[in-house]
Rosetta silent file (secondary structure, phi, psi, omega in degrees, C-alpha in Angstrom):
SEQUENCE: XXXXXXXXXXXXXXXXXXXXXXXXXXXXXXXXXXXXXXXXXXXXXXXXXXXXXXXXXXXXXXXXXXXXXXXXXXXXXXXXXXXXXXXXXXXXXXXXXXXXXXXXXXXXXXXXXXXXXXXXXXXXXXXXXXXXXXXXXXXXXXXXXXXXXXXXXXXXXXXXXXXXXXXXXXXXXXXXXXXX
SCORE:     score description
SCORE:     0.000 S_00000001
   1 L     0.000  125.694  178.279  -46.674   59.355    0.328 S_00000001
   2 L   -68.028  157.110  179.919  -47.098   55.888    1.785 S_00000001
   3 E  -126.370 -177.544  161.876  -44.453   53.058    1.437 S_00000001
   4 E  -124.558  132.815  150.420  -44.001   49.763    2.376 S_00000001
   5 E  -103.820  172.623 -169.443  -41.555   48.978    5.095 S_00000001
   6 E   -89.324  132.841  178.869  -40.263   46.173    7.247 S_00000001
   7 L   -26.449  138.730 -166.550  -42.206   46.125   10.406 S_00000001
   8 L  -151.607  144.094 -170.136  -41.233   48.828   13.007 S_00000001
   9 H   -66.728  -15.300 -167.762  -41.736   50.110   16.512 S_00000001
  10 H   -43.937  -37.061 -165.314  -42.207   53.631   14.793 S_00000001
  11 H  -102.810   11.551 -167.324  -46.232   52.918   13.958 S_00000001
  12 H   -55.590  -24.950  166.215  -46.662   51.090   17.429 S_00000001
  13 H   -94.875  -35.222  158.732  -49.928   52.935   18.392 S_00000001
  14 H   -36.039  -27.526  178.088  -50.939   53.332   15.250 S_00000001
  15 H   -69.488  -54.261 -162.495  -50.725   49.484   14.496 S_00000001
  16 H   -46.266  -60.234 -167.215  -52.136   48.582   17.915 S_00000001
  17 H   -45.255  -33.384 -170.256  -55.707   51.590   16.867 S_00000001
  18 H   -50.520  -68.884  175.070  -55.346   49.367   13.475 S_00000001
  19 H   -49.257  -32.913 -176.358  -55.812   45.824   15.315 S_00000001
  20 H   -78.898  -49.273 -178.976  -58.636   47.208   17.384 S_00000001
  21 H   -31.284  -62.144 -172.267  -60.468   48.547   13.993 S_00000001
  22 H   -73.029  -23.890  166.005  -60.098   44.883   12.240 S_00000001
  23 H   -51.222  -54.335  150.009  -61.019   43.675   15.909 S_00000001
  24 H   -46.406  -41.632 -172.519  -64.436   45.326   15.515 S_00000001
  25 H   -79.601   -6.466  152.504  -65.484   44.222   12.243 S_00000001
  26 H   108.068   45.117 -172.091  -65.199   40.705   13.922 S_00000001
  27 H  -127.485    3.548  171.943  -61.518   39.599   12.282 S_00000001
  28 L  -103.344   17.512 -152.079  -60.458   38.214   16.003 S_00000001
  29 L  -104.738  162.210  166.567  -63.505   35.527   15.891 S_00000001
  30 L   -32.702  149.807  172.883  -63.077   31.996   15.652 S_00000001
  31 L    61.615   13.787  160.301  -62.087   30.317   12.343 S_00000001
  32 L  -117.316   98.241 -167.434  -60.489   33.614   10.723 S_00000001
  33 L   -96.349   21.801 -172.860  -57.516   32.253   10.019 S_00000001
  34 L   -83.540 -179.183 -172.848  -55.909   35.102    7.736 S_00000001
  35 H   -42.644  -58.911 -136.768  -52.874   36.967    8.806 S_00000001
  36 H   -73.760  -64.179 -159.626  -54.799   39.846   10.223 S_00000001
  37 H   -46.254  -42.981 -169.484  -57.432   37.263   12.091 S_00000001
  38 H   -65.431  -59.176  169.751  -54.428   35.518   13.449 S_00000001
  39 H   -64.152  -10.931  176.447  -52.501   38.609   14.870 S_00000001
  40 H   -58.210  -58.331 -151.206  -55.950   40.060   16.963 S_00000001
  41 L   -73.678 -159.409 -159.430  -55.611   36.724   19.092 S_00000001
  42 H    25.523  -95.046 -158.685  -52.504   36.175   21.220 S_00000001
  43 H  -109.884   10.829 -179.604  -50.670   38.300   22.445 S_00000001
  44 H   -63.967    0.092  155.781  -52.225   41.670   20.994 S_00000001
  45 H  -106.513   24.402  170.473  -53.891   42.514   24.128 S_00000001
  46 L  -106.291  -19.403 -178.842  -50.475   43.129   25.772 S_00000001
  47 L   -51.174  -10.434  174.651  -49.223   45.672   22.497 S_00000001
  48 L   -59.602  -33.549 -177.182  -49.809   48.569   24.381 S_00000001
  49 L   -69.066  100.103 -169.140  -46.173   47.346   26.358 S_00000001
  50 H   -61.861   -6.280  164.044  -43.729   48.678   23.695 S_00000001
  51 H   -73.858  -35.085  148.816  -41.556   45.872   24.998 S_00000001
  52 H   -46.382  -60.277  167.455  -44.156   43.408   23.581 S_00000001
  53 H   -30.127  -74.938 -178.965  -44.666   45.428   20.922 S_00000001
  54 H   -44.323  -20.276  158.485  -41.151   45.196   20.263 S_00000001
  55 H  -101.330  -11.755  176.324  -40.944   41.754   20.215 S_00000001
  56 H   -54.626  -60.156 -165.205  -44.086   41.265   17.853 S_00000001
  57 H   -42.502  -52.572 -169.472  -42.138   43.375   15.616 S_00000001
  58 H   -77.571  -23.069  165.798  -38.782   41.308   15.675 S_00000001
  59 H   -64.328  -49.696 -168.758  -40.878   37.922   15.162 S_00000001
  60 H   -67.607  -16.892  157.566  -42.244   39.066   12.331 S_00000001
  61 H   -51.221  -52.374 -170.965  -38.500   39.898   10.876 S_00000001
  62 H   -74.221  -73.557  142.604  -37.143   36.666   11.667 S_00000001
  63 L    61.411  -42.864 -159.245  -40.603   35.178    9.102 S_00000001
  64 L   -86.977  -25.777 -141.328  -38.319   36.063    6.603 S_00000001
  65 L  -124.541  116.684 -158.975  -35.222   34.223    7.441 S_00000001
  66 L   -48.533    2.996 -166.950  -35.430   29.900    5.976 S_00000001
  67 L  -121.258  -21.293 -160.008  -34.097   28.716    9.308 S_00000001
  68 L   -65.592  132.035  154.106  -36.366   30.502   11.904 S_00000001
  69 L   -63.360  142.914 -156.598  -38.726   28.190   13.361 S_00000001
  70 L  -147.431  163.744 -161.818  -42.665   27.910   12.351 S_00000001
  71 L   -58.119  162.214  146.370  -45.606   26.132   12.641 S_00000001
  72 L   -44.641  106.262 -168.116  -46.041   22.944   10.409 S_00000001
  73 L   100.142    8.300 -178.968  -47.328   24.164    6.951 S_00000001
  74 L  -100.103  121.235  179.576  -45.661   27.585    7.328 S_00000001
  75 L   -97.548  155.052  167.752  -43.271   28.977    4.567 S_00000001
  76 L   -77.795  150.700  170.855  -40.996   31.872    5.498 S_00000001
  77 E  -141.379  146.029  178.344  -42.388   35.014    4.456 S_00000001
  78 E   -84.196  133.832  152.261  -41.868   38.655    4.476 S_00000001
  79 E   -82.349  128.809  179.503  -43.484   41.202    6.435 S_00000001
  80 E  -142.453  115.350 -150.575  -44.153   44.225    5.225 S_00000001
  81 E   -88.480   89.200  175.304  -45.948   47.057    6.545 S_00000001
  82 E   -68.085  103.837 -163.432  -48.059   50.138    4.470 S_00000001
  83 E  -132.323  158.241  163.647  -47.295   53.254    6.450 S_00000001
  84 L  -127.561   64.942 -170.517  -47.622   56.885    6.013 S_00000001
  85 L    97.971 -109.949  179.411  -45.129   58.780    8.193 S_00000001
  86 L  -114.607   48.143  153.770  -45.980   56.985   11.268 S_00000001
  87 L  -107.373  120.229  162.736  -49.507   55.941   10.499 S_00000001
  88 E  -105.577  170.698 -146.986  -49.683   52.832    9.664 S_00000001
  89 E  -118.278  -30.988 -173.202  -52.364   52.033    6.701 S_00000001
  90 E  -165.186  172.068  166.015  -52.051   48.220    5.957 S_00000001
  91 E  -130.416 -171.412 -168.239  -49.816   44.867    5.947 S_00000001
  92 E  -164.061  152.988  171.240  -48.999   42.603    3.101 S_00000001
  93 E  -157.778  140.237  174.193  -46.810   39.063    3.641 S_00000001
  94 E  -116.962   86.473 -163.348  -45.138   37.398    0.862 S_00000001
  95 E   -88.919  162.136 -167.999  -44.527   34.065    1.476 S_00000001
  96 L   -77.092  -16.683  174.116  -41.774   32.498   -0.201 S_00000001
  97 L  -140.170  152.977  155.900  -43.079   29.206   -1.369 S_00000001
  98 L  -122.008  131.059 -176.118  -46.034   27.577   -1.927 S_00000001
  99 L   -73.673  172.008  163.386  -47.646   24.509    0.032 S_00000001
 100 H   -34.666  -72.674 -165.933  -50.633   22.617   -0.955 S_00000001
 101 H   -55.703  -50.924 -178.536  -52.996   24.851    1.145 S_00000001
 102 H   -53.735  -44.877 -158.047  -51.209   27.920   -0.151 S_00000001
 103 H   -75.301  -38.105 -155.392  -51.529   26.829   -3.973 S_00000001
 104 H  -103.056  -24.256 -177.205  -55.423   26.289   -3.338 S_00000001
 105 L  -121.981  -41.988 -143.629  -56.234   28.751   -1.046 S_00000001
 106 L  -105.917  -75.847 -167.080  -53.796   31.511    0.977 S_00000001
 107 L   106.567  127.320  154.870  -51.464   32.612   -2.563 S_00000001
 108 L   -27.726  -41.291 -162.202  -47.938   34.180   -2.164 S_00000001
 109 E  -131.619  109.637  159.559  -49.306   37.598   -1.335 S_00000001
 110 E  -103.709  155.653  158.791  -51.711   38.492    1.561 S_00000001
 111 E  -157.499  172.659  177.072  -53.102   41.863    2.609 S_00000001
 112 E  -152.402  143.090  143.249  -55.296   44.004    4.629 S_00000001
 113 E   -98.928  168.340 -165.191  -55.942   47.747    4.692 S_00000001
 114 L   -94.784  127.603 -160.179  -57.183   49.202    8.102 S_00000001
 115 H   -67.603   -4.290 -136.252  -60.650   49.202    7.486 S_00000001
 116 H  -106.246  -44.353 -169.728  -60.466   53.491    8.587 S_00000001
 117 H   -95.858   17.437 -168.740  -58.005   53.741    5.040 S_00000001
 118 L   -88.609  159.303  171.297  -59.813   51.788    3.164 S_00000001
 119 L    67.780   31.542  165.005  -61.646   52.948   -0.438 S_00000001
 120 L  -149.318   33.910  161.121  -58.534   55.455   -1.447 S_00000001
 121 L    78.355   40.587  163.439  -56.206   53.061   -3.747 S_00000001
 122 L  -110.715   26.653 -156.114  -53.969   51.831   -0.850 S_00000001
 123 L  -125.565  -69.050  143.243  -54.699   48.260   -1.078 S_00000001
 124 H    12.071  -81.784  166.110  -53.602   48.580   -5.151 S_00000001
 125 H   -53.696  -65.385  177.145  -50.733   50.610   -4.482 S_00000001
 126 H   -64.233  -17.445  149.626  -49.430   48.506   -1.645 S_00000001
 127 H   -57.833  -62.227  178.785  -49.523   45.581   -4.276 S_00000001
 128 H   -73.670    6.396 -151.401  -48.203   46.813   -6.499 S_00000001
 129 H   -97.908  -74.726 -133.915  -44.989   48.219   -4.487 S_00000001
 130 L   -70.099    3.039  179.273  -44.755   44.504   -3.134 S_00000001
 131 H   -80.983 -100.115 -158.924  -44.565   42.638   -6.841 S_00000001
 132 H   -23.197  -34.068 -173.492  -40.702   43.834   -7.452 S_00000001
 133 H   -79.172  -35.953  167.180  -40.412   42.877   -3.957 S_00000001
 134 H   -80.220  -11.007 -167.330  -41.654   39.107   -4.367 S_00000001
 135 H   -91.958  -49.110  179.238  -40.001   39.278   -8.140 S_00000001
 136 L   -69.216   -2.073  179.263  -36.309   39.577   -6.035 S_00000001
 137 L  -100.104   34.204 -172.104  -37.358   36.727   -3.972 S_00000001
 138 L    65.750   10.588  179.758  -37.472   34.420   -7.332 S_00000001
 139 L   -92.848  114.660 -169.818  -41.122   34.238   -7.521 S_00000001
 140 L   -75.065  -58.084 -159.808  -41.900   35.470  -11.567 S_00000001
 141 E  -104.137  116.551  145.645  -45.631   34.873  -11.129 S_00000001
 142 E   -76.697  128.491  165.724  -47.413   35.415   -7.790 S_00000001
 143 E   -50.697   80.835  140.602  -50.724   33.331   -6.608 S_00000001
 144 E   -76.918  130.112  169.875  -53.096   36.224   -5.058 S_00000001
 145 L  -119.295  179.700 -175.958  -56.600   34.989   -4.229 S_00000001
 146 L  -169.367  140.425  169.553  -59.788   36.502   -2.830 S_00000001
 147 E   -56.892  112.940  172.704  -63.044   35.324   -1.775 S_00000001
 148 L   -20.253  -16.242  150.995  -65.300   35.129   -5.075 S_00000001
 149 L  -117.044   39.978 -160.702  -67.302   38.107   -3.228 S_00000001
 150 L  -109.653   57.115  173.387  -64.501   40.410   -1.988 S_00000001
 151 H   -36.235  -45.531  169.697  -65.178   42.910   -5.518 S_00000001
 152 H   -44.796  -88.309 -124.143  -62.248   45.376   -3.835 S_00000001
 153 H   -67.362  -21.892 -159.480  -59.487   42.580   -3.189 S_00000001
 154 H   -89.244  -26.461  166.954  -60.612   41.308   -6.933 S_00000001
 155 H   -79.665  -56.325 -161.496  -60.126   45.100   -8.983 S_00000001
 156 H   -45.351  -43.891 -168.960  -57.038   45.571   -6.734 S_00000001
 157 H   -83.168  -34.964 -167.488  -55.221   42.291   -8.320 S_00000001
 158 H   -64.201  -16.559 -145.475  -56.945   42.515  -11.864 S_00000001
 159 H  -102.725  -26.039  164.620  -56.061   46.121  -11.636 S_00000001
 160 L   -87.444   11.055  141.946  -52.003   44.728  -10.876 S_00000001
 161 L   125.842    7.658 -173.581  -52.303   42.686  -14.018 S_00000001
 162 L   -42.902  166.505  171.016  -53.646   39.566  -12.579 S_00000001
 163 E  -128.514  149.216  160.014  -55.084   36.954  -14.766 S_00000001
 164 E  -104.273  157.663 -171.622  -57.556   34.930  -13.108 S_00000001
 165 E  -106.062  -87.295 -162.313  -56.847   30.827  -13.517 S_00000001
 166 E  -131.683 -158.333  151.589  -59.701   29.279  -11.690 S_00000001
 167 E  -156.122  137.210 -163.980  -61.841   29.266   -8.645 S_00000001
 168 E  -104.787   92.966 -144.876  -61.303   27.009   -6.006 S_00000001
 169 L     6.084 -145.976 -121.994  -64.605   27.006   -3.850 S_00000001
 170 L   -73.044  -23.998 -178.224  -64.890   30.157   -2.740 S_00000001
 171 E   -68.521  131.946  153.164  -61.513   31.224   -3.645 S_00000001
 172 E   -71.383  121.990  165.107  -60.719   33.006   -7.102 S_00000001
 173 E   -94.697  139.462  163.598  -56.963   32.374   -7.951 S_00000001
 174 E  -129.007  155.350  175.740  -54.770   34.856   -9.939 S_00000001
 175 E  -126.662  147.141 -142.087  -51.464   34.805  -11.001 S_00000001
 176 E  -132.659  107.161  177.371  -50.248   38.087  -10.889 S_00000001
 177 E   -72.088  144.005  164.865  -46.397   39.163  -13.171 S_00000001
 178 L   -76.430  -30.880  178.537  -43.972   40.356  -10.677 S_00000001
 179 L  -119.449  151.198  170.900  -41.536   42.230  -13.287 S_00000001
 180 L  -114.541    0.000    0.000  -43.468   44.106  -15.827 S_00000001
């Protein structure tokens, strides 16, 4: 049964076949600035080198911790990884605050399933594991958005209790309870 865990060398080729997947569908191209979009570029065509690997892994640990340094406009946030034995299936990040940009666009809670897992309730599931998990980091209500034609990403939060508030060009906003 899949979980979510803290990032780990455990799924390293699975993650890496993952990144190539979202690489095809065109999620490394300019101007895709989501998590997913973000992690294609730099240094992901060195992840085969589990010592790279290995340090991807430990950045995205420290994410979590208020002191580590981050870009300008970056809250810490948790990584967290949707694996199934050593496959991994998806990621999720929970950031801990929200900025301007955040409130209107990005939301406490990001996620992607691997487009290969996609269309079997793990996008849902890994939501819903990750509300209790944003509920201990004081956040009651989490922001999750989705683009106003993303019909998956929009049953998966409605389908975690979301309410929708408004929409914000393209984005829909929900606030989403965290405890139930």
């Amino acid at each position: 049964m899949p979980e979510l865990v803290a990032p780990a060398m455990a799924v390293h080729r699975s993650y890496v076949e993952a990144m190539e997947e979202f690489r095809l569908e065109g999620r490394d191209c300019p101007g895709d600035d989501g998590g997913i979009g973000r992690k294609t570029g730099a240094d992901a065509a060195d992840w085969a080198d589990p010592d790279v690997f290995a340090r991807f892994v430990w950045s995205l640990r420290l994410q979590s911790v208020e002191t580590t340094p981050r870009p300008d406009g970056f809250v810490p946030s948790t990584a967290l990884w949707w694996v199934e034995e050593k496959e991994f299936l998806g990621a999720l990040s929970i950031r801990h605050r929200l900025t301007p940009w955040l409130l209107d666009v990005g939301g406490h809670i990001g996620y992607d399933v691997r487009p290969s897992a996609r269309r079997r309730g793990h996008g849902t599931a890994m939501l819903r594991a990750a509300l209790p998990v944003a509920a201990g980091l004081g956040i009651e209500r989490a922001l999750v958005t989705c683009d106003e034609d993303n019909e998956g990403s929009r049953r998966i939060i409605e389908k975690n209790g979301g309410v929708l508030e408004d929409r914000r060009g393209v984005k829909l906003r929900y606030w989403v309870p965290t405890a139930p």
